[in-house]
C-alpha positions as CSV (number, residue, x, y, z in Angstrom):
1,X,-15.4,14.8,21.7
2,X,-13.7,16.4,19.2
3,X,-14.9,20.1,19.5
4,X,-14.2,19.5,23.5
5,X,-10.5,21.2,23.5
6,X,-11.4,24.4,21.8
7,X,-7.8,25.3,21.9
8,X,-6.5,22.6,19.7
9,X,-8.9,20.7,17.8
10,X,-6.7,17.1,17.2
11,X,-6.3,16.4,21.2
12,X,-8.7,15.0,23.4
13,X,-9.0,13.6,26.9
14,X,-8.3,9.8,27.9
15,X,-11.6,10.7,30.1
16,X,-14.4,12.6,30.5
17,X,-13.6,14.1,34.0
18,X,-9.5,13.7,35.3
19,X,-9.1,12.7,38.9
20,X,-5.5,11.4,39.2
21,X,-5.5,8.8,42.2
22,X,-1.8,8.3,42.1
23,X,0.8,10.3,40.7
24,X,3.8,9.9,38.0
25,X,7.0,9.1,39.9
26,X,8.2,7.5,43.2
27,X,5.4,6.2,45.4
28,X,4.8,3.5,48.1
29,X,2.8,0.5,45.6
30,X,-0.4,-0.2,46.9
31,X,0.0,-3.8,46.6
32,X,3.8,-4.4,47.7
33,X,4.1,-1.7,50.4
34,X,7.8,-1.0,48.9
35,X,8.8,2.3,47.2
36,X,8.5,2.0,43.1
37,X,8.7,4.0,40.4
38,X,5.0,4.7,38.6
39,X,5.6,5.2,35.1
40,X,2.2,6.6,34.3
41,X,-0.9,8.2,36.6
42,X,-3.9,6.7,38.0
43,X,-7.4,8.3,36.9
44,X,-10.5,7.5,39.0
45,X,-12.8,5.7,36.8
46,X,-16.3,3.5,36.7
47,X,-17.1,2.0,34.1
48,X,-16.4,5.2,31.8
49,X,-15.6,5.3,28.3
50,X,-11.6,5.9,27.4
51,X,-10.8,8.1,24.7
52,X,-7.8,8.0,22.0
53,X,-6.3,11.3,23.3
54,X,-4.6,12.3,19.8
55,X,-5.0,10.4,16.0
56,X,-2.8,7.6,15.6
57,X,-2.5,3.6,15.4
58,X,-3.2,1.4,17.3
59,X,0.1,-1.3,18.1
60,X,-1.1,-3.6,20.7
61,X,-4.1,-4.4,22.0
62,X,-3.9,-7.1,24.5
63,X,-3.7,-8.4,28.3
64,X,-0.5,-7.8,30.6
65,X,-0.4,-9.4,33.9
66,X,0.3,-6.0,35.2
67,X,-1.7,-3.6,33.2
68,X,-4.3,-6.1,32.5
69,X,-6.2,-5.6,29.5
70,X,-4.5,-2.5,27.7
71,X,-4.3,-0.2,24.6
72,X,-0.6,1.0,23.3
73,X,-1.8,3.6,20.7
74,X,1.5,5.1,18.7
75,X,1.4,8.6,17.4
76,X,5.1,8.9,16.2
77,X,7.5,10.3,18.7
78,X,4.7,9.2,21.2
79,X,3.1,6.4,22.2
80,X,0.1,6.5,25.0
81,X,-1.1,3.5,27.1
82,X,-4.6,3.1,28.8
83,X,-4.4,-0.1,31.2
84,X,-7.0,-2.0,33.2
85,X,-9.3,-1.8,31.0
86,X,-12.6,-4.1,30.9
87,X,-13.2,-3.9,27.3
88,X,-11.3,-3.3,24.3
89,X,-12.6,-1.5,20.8
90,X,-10.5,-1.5,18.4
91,X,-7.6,-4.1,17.0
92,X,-3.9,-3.8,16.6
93,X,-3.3,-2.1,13.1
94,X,-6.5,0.1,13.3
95,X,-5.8,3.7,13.0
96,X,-7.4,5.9,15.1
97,X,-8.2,9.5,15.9
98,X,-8.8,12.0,18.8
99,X,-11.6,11.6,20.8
100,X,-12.4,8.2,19.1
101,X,-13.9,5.3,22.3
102,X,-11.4,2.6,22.3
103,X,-12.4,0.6,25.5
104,X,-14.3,0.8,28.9
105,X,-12.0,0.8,32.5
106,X,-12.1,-1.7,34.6
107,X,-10.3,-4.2,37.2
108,X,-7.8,-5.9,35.1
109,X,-4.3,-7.0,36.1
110,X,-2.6,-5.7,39.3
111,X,-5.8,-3.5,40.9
112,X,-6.9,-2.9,44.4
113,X,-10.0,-0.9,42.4
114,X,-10.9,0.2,39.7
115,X,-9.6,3.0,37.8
116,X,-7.6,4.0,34.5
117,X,-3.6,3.3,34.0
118,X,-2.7,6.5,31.4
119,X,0.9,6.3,30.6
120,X,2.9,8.4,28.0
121,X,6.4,7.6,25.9
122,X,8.1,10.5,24.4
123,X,11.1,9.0,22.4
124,X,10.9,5.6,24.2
125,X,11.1,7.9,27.6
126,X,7.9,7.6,30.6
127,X,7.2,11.1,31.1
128,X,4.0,12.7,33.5
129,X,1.0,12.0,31.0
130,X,-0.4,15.1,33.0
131,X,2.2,17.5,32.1
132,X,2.1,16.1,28.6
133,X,-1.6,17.5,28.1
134,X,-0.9,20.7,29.7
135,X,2.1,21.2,27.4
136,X,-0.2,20.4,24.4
137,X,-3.3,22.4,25.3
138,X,-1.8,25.4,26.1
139,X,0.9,25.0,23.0
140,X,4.0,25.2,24.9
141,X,7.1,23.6,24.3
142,X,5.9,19.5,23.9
143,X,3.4,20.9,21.5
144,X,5.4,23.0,19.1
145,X,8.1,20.0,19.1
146,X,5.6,17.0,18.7
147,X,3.9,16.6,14.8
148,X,2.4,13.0,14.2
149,X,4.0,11.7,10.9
150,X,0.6,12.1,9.2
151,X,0.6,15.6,10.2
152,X,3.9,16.3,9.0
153,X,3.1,14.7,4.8
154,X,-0.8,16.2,5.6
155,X,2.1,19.7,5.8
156,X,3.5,18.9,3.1
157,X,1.0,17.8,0.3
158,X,-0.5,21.3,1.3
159,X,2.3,23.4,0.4
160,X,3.0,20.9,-2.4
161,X,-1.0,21.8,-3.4
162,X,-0.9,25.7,-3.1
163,X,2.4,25.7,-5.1
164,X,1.3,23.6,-7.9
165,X,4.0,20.9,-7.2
166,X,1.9,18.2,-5.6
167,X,2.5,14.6,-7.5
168,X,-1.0,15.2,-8.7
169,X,-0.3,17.9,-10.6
170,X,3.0,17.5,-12.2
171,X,2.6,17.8,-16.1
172,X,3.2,14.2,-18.0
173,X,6.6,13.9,-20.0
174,X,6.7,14.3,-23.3
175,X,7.3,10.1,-23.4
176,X,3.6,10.2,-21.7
177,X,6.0,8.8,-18.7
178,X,3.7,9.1,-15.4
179,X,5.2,11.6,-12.9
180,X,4.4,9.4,-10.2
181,X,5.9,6.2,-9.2
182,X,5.1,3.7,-6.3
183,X,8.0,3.8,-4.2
184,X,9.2,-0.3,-4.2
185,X,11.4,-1.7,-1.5
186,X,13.9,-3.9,-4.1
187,X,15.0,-5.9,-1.5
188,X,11.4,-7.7,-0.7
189,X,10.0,-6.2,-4.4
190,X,7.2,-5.7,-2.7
191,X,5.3,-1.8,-3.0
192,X,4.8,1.0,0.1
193,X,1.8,1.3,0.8
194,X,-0.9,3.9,1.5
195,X,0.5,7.0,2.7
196,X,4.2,6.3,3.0
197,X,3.9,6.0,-0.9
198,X,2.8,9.0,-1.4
199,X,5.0,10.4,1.6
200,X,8.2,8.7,0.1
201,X,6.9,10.4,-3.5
202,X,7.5,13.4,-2.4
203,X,10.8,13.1,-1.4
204,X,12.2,14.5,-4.2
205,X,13.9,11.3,-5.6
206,X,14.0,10.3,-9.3
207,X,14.6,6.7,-8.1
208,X,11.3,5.0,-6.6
209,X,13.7,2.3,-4.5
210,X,13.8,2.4,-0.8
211,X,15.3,0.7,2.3
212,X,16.2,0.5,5.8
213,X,20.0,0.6,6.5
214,X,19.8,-3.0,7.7
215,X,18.7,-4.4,4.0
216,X,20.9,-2.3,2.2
217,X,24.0,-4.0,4.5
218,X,22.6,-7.6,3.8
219,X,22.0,-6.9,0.1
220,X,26.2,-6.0,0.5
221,X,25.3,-2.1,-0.1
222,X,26.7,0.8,1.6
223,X,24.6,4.2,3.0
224,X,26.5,7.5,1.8
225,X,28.1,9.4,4.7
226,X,25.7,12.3,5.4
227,X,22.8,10.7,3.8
228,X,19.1,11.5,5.8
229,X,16.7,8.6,6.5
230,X,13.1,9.6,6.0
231,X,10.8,8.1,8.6
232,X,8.0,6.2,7.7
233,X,5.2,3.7,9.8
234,X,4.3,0.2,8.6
235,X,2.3,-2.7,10.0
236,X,4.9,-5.4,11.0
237,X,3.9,-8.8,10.8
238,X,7.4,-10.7,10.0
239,X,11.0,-10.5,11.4
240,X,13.6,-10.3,8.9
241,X,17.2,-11.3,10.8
242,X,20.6,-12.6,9.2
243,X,21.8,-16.7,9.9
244,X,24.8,-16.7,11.7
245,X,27.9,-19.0,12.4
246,X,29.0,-20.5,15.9
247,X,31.2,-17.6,16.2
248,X,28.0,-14.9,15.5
249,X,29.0,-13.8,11.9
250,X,27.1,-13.1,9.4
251,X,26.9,-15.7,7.0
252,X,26.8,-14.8,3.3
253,X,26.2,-16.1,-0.3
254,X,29.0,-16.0,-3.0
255,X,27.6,-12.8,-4.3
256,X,28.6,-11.5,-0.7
257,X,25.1,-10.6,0.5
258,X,23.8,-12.1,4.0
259,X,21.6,-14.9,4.0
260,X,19.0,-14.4,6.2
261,X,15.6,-15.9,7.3
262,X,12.0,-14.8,7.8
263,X,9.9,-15.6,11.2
264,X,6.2,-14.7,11.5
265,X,5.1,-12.9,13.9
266,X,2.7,-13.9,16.7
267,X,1.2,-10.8,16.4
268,X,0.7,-7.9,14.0
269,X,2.5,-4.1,15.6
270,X,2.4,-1.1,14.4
271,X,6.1,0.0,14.0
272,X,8.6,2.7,12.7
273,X,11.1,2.4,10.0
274,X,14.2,4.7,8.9
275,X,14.6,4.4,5.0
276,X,16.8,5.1,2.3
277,X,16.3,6.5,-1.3
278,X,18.7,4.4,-3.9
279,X,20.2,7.7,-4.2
280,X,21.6,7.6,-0.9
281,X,23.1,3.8,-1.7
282,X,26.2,2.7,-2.4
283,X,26.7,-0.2,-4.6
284,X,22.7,-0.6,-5.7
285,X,22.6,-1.8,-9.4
286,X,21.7,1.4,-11.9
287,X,17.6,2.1,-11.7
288,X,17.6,0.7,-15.5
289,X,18.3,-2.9,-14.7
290,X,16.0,-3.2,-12.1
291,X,12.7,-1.7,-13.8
292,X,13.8,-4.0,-17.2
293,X,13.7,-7.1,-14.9
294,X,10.5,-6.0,-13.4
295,X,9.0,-5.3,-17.2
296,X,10.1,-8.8,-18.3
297,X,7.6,-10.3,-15.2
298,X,4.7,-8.6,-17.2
299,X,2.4,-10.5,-19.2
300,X,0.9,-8.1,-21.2
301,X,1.9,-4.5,-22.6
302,X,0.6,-1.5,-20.5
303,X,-2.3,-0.4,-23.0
304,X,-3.2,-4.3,-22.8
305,X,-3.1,-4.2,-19.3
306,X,-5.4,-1.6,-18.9
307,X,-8.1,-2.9,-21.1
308,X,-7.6,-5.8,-19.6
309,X,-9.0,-4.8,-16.1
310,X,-11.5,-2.7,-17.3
311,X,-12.8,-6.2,-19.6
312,X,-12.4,-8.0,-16.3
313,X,-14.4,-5.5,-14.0
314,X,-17.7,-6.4,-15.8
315,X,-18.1,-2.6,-15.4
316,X,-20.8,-0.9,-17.5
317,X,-18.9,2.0,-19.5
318,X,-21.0,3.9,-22.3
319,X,-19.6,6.3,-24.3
320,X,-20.3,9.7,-25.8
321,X,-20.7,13.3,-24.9
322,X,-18.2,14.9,-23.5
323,X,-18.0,14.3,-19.7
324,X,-16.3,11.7,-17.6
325,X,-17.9,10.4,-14.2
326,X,-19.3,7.5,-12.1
327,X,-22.9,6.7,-11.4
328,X,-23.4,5.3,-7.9
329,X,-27.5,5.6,-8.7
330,X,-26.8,3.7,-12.1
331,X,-23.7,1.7,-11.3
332,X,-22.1,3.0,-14.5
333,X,-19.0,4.6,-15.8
334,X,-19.6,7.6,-18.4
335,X,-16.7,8.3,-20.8
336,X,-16.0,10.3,-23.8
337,X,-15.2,8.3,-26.9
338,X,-11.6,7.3,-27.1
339,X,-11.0,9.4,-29.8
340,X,-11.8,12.6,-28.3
341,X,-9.1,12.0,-26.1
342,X,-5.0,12.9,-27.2
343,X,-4.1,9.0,-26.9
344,X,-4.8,5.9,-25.8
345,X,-3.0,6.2,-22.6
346,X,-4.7,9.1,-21.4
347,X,-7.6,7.7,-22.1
348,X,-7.2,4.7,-19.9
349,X,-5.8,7.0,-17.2
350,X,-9.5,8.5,-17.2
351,X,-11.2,5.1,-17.2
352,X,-9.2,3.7,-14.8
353,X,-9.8,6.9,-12.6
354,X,-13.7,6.1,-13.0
355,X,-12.9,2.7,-12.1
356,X,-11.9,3.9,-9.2
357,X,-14.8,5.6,-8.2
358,X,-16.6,2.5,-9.5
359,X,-15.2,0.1,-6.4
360,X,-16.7,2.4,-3.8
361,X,-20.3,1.0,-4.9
362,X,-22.0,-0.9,-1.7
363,X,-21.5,-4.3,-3.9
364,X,-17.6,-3.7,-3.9
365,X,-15.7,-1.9,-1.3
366,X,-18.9,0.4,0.0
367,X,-17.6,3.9,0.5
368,X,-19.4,6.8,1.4
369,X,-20.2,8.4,-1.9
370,X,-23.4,10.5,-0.9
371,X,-22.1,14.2,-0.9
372,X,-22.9,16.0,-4.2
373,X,-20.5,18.0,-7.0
374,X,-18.8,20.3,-5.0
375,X,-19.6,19.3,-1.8
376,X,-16.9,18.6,0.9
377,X,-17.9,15.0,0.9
378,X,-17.8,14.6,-2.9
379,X,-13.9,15.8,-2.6
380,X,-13.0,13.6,-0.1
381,X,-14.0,10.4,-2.5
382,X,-11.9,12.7,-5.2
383,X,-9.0,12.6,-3.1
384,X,-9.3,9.3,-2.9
385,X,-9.7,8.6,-6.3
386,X,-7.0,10.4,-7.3
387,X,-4.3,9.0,-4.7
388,X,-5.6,5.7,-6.8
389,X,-5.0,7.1,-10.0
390,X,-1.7,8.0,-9.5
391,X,-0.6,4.4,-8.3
392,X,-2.8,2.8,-11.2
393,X,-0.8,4.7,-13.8
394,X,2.0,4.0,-12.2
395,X,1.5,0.4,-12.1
396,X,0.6,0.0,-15.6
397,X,2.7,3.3,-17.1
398,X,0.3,5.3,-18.5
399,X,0.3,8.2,-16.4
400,X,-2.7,9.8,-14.8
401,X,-4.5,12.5,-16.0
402,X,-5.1,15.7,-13.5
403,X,-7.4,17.7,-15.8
404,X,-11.0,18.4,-14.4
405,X,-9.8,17.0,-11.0
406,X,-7.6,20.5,-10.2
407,X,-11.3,22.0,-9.1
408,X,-10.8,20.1,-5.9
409,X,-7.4,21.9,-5.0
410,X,-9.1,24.0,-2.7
411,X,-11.4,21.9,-0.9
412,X,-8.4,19.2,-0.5
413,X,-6.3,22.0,1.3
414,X,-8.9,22.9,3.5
415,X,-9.8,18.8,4.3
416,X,-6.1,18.5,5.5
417,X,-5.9,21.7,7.8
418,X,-8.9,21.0,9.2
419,X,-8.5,17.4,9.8
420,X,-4.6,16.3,8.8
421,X,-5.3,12.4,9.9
422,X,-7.8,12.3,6.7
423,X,-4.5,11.7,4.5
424,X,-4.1,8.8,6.1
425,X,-7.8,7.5,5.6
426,X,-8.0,8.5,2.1
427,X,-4.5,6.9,1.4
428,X,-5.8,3.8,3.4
429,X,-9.1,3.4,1.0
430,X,-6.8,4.3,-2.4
431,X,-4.6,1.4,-1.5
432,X,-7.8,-1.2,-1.1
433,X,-9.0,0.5,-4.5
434,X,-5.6,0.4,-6.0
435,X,-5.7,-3.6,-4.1
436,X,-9.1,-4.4,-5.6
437,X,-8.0,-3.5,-9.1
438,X,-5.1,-5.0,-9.6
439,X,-6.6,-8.5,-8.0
440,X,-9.2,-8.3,-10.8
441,X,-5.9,-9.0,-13.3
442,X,-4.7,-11.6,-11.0
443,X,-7.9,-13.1,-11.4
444,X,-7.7,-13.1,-15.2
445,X,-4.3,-14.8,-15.2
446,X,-5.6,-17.6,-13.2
447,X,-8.4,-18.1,-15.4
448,X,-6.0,-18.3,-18.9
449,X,-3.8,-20.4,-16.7
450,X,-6.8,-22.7,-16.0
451,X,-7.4,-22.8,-20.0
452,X,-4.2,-24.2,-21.1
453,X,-4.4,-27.3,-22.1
454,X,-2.7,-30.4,-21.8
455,X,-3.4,-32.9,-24.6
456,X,-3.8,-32.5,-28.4
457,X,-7.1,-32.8,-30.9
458,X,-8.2,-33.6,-34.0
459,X,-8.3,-30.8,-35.9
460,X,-5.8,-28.5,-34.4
461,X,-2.8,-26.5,-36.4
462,X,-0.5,-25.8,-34.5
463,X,3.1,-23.6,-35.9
464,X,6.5,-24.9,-34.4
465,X,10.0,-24.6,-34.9
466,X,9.9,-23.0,-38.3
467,X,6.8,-25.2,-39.8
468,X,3.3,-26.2,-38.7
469,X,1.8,-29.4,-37.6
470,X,-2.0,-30.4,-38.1
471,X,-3.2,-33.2,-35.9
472,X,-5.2,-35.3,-38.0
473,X,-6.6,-37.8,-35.9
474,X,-6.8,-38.6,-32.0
475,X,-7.0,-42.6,-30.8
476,X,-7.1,-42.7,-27.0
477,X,-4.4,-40.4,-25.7
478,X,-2.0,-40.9,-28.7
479,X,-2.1,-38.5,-31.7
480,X,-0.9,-38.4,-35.6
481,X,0.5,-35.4,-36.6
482,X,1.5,-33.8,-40.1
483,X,4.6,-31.9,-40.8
484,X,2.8,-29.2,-43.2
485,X,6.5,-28.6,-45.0
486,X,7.6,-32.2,-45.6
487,X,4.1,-34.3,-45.1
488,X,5.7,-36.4,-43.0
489,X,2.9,-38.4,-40.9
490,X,4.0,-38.7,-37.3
491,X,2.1,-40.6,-34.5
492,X,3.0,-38.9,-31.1
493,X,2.5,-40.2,-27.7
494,X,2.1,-37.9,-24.5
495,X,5.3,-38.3,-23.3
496,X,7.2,-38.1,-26.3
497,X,8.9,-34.8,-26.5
498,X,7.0,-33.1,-29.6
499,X,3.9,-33.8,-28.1
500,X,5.3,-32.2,-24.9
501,X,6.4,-29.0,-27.0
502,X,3.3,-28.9,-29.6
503,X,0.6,-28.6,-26.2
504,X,3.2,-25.8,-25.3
505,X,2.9,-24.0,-28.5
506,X,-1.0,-24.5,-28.8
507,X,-1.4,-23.0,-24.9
508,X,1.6,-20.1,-26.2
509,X,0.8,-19.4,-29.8
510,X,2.3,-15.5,-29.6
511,X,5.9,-17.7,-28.9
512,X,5.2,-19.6,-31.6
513,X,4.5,-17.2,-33.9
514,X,7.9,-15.9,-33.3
515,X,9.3,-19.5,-34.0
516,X,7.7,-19.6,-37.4
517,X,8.9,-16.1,-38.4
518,X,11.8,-16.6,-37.1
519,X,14.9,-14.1,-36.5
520,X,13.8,-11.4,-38.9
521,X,10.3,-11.3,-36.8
522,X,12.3,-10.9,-33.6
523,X,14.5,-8.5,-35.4
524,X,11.0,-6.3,-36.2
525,X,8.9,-6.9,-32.4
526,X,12.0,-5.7,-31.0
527,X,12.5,-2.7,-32.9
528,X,9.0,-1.7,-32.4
529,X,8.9,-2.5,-28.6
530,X,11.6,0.4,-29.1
531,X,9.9,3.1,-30.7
């Protein structure tokens, strides 16, 4: 179906053959006899397959005692509808493209026969779904004014690629800085996701913070006068709204910010969002504070980190020679030894990379991985890759490393003229790599949380408070402990405070460490956590 509309390659039909039954506008209802306004056209239909007429994502999929079984599909500025439908393919949240079956017609809802209910919304307006077509297939006005949102950042990570600007290929700072950062929405501190991070990237902000003009009023914050939102799409599946008094005011904490409360959704939509760059933001506290309260939630340091997941990913990784790549064949990672590389970081930003490639074995997250070096298939699980690379170094602060991946410039540019929508898949896979990752440290904190322990033995030294005690000997649940600085014998039962604090130091000995060498030791970590 997608070759049918030689004219413009990303629109397609809602049916094989059009027969409109019933126009768009004014018309006697079949059903009521009275005069009504039709807010879509009737296509004869039996049995036939309907067609997603453009890419996009699918909002609802559900049953209306009107429409009956229907399909609300939005594509930005425009949302299309198929109604009466007997079947239904796809789910709400599914992205889509043209030409793709998403149901079978039917009788459903208010019918006298059967047939297809095709409706069009341009900017929340019913318009004649016929005249709609026309206007794209022959490129007239609707069609020079109406660009998907995926077509629009598709646009512009292709100049962005031809000029050498893309957030793949920005240079590292000399502070090995990476010069990408996942866009974070500080009043949930939770991530963007998928494409509108890498759409909200290249905004041209230094600041990674975004929000909607309604969180930055409850978090007590004011938009700049002039400011532009940028427009991104999101799956909703919660309703944020502010508590109220009898008299409908917003009710707010003493640090003046509105309380509000969160509802769940009955169902998951796909929905628009205006957002805001911290930039734009009055009142927001400085870009400093927020990313050292965010480092202070880390467990480990960044090179840690890293080596952490790779440990964790039970990945085979041999090193030597000099090339870098993924075996799908072998299940193994091939890496250079780390000291061929400059520094550490960039050589976790390679192995992490590989990683990447490493989840799309059929054991793990089973991507296609079957086109060979060069191929157009090969790039596409680059690009993926690589939109994974630069959240993974942002994560963890190491950067990502372009270098051998700039020989897919080319074939990326072409990808997205041809087939614009594919941002949005690739961005959609680097997220669930980027996802599978990072779960794989999550994973690891729950097993070290699962060793701590909470009782004493025999045998155990543990430092505390400037000295160390040695448990000499266990009876039942109560211990005897030595002071190692004054000998003093102590016997300690579980819910005697030192007890408490000695199980904390044994399951924390890095904190204890610092309480043995006390201030001049925090003096020196600090100073080096500062070089």
């Amino acid at each position: 179906m997608r070759s049918l509309l030689g004219l413009i390659a990303i629109v397609c039909l809602p049916l094989r053959k059009l027969e409109v039954t019933s126009g768009f506008g004014y018309r006697i209802h079949p059903l009521s006899g009275k005069s009504a306004f039709h807010n879509g056209v009737d296509l004869r239909a039996r049995q036939d397959t309907v067609f997603a007429i453009i890419d996009g994502y699918v909002n609802t999929a559900d049953y209306d005692r009107m429409i009956g079984l229907n399909v609300r599909i939005d594509h930005g500025i425009v949302e299309s509808i198929y109604g009466h439908l007997s079947q239904i393919f796809i789910m709400p949240g599914d992205s889509v493209y043209a030409g793709q079956p998403i149901g079978i017609t039917g009788t459903t809802g208010r019918v006298t026969g059967e047939h297809l209910h095709f409706a069009i919304r341009y900017r929340h307006q019913s318009i004649d779904p016929i005249q709609f077509l026309y206007g794209l297939l022959i490129k007239k006005n609707m069609n020079k004014n109406f660009k998907p949102l995926h077509e629009q950042i598709a646009n512009k990570l292709i100049a962005a690629l031809q000029a050498g600007t893309s957030p793949f290929q920005k240079p590292w700072t000399d502070s090995d800085a990476p010069a990408f950062t996942i866009p974070v929405n500080p009043t949930t501190n939770k991530n963007y996701r998928g494409m509108n991070s890498l759409w909200l990237s290249m905004q041209g902000y230094s600041d990674p913070r975004w929000m909607t003009l309604k969180q930055a009023d409850y978090a007590g914050y004011t938009v700049k006068e002039g400011a532009k939102a940028t427009l991104i799409n999101f799956v909703k599946t919660q309703n944020i709204e502010a508590i109220r008094d009898v008299d409908g005011n917003k009710i707010k904490d003493e640090n003046g910010k509105t309380i509000t409360r969160t509802t769940d959704l009955d169902k998951a939509t796909i929905t628009k969002a205006w957002v805001f760059n911290a930039d734009q933001i009055n009142g927001i506290p400085p870009l400093a504070e927020y990313l050292l309260e965010k480092q202070g939630q880390q467990q480990w340091n960044n090179i840690g980190r890293a080596e952490n997941l790779l440990a964790e990913s039970k990945a085979i990784i041999n090193h030597g020679g000099n090339e870098a790549y993924y075996s799908k064949t072998r299940d193994l990672i091939q890496l250079p030894l780390k000291e061929q590389f400059d520094n550490e970081t960039k050589y976790y930003a390679v192995a992490l990379h590989e990683l990447g490639h490493w989840t799309g074995h059929p054991d793990r997250l089973n991507r296609p991985m079957e086109g060979r070096y060069g191929s157009e298939q090969y790039a596409r699980e680059e690009l993926r890759a690589e939109i994974a690379s630069l959240m993974m170094g942002s994560e963890l602060q190491i950067g990502h490393n372009f270098g051998q991946h700039a020989a897919y410039v080319n074939s990326w540019v072409k990808i997205l003229k041809d087939e614009p929508f594919e941002l949005f898949r690739a961005s959609a896979d680097a997220q669930k790599i980027f996802d599978f990752i990072l779960a794989m440290e999550q994973k690891l904190e729950i097993k070290q949380e699962s060793k701590a322990t909470t009782t004493l033995a025999a045998g155990d030294e543990i430092p505390y408070n400037g000295t160390e005690y040695r448990v000499l000997e266990k009876k039942g649940k109560s211990v005897t402990v030595e002071d190692q600085t004054t000998k003093e014998k102590i016997r300690l039962q579980p819910n005697y405070g030192l007890f408490k604090k000695l199980v904390e130091a044994k399951n924390n000995p890095v904190v204890a460490e610092l309480q043995v060498e006390g201030i001049a030791a925090e003096h020196e970590i600090s100073h080096k956590i500062g070089r």
